[in-house]
Phi, psi and omega in degrees: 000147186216142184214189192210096203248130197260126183220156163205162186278134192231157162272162162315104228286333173311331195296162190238125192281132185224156167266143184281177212272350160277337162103008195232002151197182185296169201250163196242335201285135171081028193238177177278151140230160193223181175251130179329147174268328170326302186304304196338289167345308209295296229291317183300345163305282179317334205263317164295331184261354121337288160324303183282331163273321149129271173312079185225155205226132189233143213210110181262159189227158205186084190235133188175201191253184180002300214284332163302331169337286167343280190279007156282347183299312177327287205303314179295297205263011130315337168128006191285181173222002152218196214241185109211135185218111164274115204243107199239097195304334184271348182326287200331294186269037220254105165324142177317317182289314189293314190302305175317330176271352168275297197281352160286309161329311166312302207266346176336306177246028182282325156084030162322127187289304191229172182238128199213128194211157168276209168271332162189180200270163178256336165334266217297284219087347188324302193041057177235349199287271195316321182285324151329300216292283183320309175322304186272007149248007183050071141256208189242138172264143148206139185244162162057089140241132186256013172192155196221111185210156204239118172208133154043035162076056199214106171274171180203102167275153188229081188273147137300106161286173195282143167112336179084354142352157159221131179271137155245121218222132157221152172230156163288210179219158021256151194231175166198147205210140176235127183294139135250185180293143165105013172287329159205202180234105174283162215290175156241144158285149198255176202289341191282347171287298174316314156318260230291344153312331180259023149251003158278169225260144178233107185278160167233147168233151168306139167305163200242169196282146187225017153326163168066337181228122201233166171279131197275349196236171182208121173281092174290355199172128144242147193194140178259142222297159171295178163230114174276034143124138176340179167245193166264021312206101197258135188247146178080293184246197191299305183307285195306313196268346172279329191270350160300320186262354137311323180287302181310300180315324155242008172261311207249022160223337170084035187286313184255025190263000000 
């Protein structure tokens, strides 16, 4: 069984943010990074089921410049067992289709069982990538699972709906499936794994020819939202703030006059 799990490196959201000097994403310089946390989900998905199935060959996907190397080494001493890192200085300004048309290039003639990608990125926010992928190799997609289970070459999922709903959808394989949070609690690697990780094998590739597939979308502008002015915080007893936010409610919006 082979499967394939696609992840990328994002910063730490904790990190302090500047737009960068075209003004149409963020400056990269000076930030923390990390592993998406949606993939998190993916690569501990794949790694249980590896534990369960046994034979299974798990293969991180990784396209960005140099420096994501760091964060597929996680993904290795989580338990995948190679690397593959398409090395692109531009991922950053890179439409969902075009990154999706790189990890279809990749995975075409791969015959990958299952596909495992998160549900979006916490940067972008898109959550187009994985489905992309499945489009362009024509499998069947299922997004946001929040449970999982494998038998006799059949998945069976627990997607998230709007509403805090839940769908239960299973297909065969082979598929693709995008994590949300809370599908599981992924591991920390212990140091003997983390040793054994920087021997495993990490390929670099080339960007693959993207003739025929352009960005459908063009980023006019990044900003950070304005701030329309402090809020209000009204004290003291139950009685006394209602009628204060009754008097406000009609002097500055004329909701109640």
């Amino acid at each position: 069984m082979k499967i394939l799990i696609c992840i990328k490196q994002v910063p730490d959201m904790e990190s302090k943010f500047k737009i960068n000097a075209d003004g149409k994403w963020y400056d990269r310089t000076d930030l923390a990074w990390r592993m998406n946390e949606y993939d998190e989900y993916a690569v501990e998905q794949a790694v249980r089921l590896k534990e369960q199935v046994g034979e299974v060959d798990l293969t991180v996907l990784c396209i960005g410049p140099d420096q994501v190397k760091e964060t597929m080494k996680k993904a290795l001493a989580m338990g995948c067992d190679r690397g593959v890192h398409i090395a692109d200085n531009d991922s950053h300004t890179r439409e969902p289709i075009e990154i999706a048309a790189m990890v279809a290039d990749f995975a075409k003639d791969k015959n990958f069982d299952i596909i495992f990608t998160g549900m979006q990125s916490q940067d972008r926010g898109s959550a187009q990538v994985g489905v992309m992928v499945a489009e362009l190799l024509g499998l069947p997609a299922i997004t946001t699972i929040v449970a999982f289970t494998f038998e006799n070459g059949t998945v069976q999922v627990k997607r998230e709906l709007e509403g805090g709903g839940k769908a239960l959808v299973s297909a065969a394989i082979p598929v693709v499936l995008t994590c949300q949070l809370g599908l599981n609690t992924p591991r920390y690697p212990t140091l003997p794994n983390i040793m054994k990780a920087k021997k495993k094998e990490l390929l670099t590739l080339a960007v693959p020819d993207l003739s025929g597939i352009g960005a459908c979308q063009e980023t006019a502008a990044c900003y950070f939202p304005e701030r329309k002015g402090s809020g209000i915080v009204l004290e003291g007893e139950l009685p006394e703030m209602a009628d204060k936010l009754i008097h406000l409610l009609k002097e500055k919006t004329g909701v109640l006059a």
